[in-house]
C-alpha positions in Angstrom: 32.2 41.4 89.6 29.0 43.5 89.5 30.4 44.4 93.5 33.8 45.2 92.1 32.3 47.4 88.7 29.7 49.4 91.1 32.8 50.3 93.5 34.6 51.6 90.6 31.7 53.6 89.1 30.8 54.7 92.6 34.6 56.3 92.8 34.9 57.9 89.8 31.1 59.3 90.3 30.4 57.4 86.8 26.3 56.7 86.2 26.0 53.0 86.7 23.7 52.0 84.0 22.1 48.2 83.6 19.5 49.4 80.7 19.9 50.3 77.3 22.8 47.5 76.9 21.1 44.6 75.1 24.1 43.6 73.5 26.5 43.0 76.6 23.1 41.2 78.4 22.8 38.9 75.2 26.7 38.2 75.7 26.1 37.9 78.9 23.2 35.3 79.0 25.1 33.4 76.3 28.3 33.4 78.1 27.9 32.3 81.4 26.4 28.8 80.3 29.3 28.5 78.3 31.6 29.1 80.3 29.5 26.8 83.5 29.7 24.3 80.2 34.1 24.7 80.5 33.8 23.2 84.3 32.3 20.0 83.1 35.4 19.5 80.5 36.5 19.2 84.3 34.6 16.2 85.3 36.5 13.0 84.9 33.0 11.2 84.5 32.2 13.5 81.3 33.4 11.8 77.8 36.0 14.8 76.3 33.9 14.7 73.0 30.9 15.3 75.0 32.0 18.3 77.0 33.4 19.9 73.5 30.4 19.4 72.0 28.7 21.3 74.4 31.2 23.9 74.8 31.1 24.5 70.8 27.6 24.7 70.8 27.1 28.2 72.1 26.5 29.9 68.5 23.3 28.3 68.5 22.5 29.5 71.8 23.6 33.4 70.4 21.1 33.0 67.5 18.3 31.4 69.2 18.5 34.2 72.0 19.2 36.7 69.7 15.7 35.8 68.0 13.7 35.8 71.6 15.7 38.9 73.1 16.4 41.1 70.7 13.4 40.1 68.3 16.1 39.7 65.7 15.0 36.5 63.6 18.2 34.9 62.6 18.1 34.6 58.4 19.4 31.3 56.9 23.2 32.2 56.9 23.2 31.9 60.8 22.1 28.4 60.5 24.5 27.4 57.7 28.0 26.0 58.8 29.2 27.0 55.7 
C-alpha cells in the first residue's frame, strides 16, 4: 500500500508527507492488530468467543495508545461501557 500511495503521489507530483499525522498513525497502530486479530477468527483451533473477544477489544487498545502517543490521558468516560 505504502508502494501503491508513493506511486500515486509521485504522479501527480503531490508532497508525500509521513509527519504531522498522529491521528491516521494512532489508527494505524490500532488497526493493524485488529485486523491480524480477524485472521485468527480463521483458525479452526481458536474457540469463536475467543477470537470475538479479541477482535472487540480494540477500544481499549485506542485509549491506552492514545494516552502513550498522543499524551492524551483518557478521562473516566473512556473506561465506562456505559
Amino acid at each position: 500500500m505504502l508502494v501503491f500511495a508513493g506511486a500515486i503521489a509521485a504522479g501527480t507530483r503531490t508532497p508525500f508527507s509521513i509527519l504531522g499525522t498522529p491521528i491516521l498513525w494512532m489508527r494505524s497502530l490500532v488497526g493493524q492488530p485488529e485486523h491480524d486479530l480477524h485472521l485468527l477468527h480463521a483458525d479452526p483451533r481458536l474457540p469463536v468467543a475467543e477470537a470475538t473477544t479479541l477482535i472487540k477489544s480494540y477500544p481499549i487498545w485506542v485509549a491506552i495508545l492514545s494516552w502513550v502517543v498522543l499524551r492524551d490521558r483518557p478521562s473516566g468516560k473512556v473506561w465506562s461501557p456505559f
